[in-house]
C-alpha positions as a Markdown table, in Angstrom:
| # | Residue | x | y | z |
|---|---|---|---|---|
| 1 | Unk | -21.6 | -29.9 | -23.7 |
| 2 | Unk | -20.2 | -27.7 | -20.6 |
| 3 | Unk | -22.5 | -25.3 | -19.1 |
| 4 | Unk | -21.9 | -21.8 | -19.4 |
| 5 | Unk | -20.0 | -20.5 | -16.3 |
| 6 | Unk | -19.3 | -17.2 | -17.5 |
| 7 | Unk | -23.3 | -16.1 | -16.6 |
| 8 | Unk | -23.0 | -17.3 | -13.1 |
| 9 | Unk | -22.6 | -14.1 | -10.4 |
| 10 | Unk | -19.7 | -14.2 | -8.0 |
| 11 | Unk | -20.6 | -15.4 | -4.7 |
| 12 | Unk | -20.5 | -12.4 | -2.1 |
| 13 | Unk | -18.8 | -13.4 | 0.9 |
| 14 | Unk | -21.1 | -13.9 | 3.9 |
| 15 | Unk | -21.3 | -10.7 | 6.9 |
| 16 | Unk | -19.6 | -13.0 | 8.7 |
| 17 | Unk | -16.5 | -13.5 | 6.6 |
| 18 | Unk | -16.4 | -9.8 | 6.1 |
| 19 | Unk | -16.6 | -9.2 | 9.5 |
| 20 | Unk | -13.5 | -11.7 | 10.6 |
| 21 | Unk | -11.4 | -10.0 | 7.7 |
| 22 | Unk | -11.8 | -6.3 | 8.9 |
| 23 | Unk | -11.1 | -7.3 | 13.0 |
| 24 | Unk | -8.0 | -9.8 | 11.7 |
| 25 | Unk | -6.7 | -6.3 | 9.6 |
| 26 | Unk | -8.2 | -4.2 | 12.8 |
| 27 | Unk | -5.8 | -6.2 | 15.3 |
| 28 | Unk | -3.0 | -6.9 | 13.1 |
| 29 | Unk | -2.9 | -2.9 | 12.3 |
| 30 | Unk | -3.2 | -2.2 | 16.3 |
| 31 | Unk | -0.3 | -4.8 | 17.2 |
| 32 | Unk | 1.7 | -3.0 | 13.9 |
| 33 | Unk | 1.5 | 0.0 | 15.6 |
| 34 | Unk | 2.2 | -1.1 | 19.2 |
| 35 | Unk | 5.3 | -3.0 | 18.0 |
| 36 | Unk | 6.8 | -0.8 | 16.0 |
| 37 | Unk | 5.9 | 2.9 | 17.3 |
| 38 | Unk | 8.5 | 4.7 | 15.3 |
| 39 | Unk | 7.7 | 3.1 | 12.2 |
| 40 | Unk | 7.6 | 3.4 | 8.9 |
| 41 | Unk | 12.3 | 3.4 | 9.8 |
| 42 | Unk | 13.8 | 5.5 | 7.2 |
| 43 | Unk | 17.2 | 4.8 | 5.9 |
| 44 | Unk | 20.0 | 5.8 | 4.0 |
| 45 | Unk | 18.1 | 4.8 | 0.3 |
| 46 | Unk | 14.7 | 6.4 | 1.2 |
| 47 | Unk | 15.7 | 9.5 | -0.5 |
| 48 | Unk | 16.4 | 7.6 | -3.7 |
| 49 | Unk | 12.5 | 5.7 | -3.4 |
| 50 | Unk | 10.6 | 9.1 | -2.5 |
| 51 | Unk | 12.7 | 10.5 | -5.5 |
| 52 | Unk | 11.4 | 8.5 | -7.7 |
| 53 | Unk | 8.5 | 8.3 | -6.9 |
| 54 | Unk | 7.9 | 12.0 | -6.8 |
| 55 | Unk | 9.3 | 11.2 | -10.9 |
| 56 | Unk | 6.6 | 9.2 | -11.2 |
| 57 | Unk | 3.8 | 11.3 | -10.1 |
| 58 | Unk | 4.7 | 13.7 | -12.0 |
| 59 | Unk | 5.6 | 11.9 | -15.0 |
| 60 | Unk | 8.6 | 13.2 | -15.7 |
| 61 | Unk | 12.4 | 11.1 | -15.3 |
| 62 | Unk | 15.0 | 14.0 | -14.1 |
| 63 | Unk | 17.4 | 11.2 | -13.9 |
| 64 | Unk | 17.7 | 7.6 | -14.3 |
| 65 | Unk | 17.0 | 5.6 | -11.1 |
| 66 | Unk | 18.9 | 2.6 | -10.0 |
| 67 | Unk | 15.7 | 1.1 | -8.8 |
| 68 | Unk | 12.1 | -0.8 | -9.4 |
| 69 | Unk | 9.8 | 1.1 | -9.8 |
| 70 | Unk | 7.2 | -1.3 | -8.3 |
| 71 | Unk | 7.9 | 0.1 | -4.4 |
| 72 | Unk | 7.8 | 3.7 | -4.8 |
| 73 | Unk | 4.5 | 3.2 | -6.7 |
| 74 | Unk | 3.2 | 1.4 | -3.6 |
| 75 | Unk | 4.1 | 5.1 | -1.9 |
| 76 | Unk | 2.1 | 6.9 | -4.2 |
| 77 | Unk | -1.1 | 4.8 | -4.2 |
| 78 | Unk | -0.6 | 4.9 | 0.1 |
| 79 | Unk | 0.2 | 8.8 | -0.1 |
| 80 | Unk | 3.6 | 7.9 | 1.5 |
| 81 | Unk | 5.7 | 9.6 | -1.3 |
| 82 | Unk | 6.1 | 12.6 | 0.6 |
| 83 | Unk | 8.0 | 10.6 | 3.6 |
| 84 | Unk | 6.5 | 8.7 | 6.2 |
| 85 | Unk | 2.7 | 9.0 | 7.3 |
| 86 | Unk | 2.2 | 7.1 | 10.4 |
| 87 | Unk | 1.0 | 9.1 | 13.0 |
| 88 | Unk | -0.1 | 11.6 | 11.1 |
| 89 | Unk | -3.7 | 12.9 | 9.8 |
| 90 | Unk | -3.9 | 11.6 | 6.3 |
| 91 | Unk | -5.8 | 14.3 | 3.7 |
């Protein structure tokens, strides 16, 4: 008979592990920014991401989109749907 696994808790991961995480996502943000200073670049088909994704907040569909929808939810759930954010004071 197998023993039940489903009882077990999930392992935590140690202060240490944690810690190593956040500075890797601490540096790599710092060297994203330093890099690329005038990101996030906007091109010609931004309008058409931003568009939709306003659709999508607001659950409504003014028109039919020629694209995923799978990116301009990524702007909503980063507050980017309104254009870009970097460099600015995020509320």
């Amino acid at each position: 008979m197998k023993p039940d696994v489903s009882s077990r808790p999930v392992p935590l991961p140690s202060a240490r592990a944690a810690g190593s995480v956040l500075a890797f996502l601490v540096l790599a943000f710092g060297l994203y920014v330093r890099v690329w200073p005038d990101a996030p670049y906007v091109s010609d088909d931004t309008p058409s991401y931003t568009s939709l994704a306003a659709d999508l907040k607001h659950f409504t569909l003014r028109e039919l989109h020629g694209r995923t929808p799978v990116f301009p939810l990524f702007l909503i759930m980063t507050g980017a749907d309104g254009g870009p954010i970097v460099g600015s004071s995020v509320k």
